[in-house]
N, C-alpha and C positions, 0 to 999 in steps of 0.2 A: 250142471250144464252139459247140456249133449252136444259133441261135434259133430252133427250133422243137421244141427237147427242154427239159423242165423240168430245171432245175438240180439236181445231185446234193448230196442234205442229207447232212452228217456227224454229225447228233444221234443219239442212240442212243436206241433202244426207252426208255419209263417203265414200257413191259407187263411183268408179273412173267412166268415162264415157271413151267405147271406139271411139277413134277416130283417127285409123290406119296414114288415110292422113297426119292427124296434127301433130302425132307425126316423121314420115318416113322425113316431110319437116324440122320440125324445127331441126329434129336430123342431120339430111345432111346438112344443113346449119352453126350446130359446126361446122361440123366433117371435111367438105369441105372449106367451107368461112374461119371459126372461125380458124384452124390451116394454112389455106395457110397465114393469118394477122400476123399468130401470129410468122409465120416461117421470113416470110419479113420484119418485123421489128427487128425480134433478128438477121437477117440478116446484116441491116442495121448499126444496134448499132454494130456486129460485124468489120464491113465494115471500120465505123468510127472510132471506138477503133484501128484499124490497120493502120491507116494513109492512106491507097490505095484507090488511084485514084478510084472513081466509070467510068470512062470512061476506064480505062484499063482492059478488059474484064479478060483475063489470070490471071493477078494481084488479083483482084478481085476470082477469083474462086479459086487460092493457098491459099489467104487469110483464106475464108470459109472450103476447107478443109485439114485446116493444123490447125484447131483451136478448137481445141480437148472441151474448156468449149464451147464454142458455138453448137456444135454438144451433149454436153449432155443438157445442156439446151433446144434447141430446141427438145432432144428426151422426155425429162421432160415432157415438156409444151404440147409437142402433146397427149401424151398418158395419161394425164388429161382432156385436151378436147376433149376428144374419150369416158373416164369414163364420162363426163359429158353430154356428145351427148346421151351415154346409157341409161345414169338416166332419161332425159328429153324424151325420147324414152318408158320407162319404165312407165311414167307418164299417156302417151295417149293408152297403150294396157297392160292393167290389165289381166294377167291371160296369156297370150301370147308371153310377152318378150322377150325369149327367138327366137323363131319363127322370129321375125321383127328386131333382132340385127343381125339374121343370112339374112334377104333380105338389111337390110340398110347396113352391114360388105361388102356383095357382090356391092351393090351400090358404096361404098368407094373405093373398091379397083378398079370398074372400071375407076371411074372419074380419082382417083392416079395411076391407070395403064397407061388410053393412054396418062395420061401427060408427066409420065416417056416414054413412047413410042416416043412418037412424041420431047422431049427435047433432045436433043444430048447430053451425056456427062454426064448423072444425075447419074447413078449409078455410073459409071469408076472413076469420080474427086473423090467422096468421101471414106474414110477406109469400108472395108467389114462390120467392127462391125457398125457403124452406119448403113449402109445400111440392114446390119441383125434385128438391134431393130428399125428400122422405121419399116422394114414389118411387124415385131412380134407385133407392136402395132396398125399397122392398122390390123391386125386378131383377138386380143384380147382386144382391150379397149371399143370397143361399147358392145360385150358382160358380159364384167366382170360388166359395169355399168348399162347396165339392169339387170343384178344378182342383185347388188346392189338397184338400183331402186325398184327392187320385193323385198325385205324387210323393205323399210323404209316404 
């Protein structure tokens, strides 16, 4: 050790490092991947719980939206993994959140747009009110959890 060099610190950086890409991927990847898993499985279990045939297509779609806890559950669970897509979002762009919840928000709604576009019947089978809090929470769950994410 020399006394005229300051002593070498082993504490590690508290600065977040940005890294736009990393976050915009892994946040699309909840927000997209993470809720379509999570919608087809509560689907399923919905499915099963109603006895109907998975080969009767009709059967199967009254099932779903005639099935009022299923449709709050799934509106739950998404608009958790939308706060959670934020925070993770929020992780990789320090100081900007706000900014990349509004490109990954418009990212989501395209992916959730042409699906709705190109699926026949996505909006019309189900009650207006779910169809109203699916979109209110693909608008607002990635930004409330970069809010969120920018204070923890």
């Amino acid at each position: 050790m020399n006394n005229y060099e300051a002593p070498m610190a082993n504490v590690e950086s508290t600065i977040a490092e940005f890294k736009p890409v990393r976050g915009i991927i892994y946040s699309l990847l909840i927000a997209v991947v993470g809720v379509s898993i999570f919608s087809l499985v509560g689907s399923i279990v919905a499915i099963v719980l109603s006895g109907v045939s998975f080969i009767d297509e009709e059967a199967v779609d009254a099932a779903l939206s005639q099935n009022a806890l299923f449709m709050v559950i799934d509106a739950i669970g998404s608009l958790v993994l939308l706060v959670l897509a934020g925070r993770v979002l929020a992780k990789y762009v320090p100081g900007k959140e706000m900014l990349f919840s509004l490109i990954v928000t418009t990212l989501v709604l395209c992916v959730y747009g042409s699906t709705f576009a190109f699926v026949e019947g996505t909006f019309s089978s189900f009650p207006i009110w779910y169809n109203v809090v699916s979109v209110l929470s693909l608008l607002i769950g990635i930004p409330i959890g970069a809010r969120q994410g920018r204070k923890a």
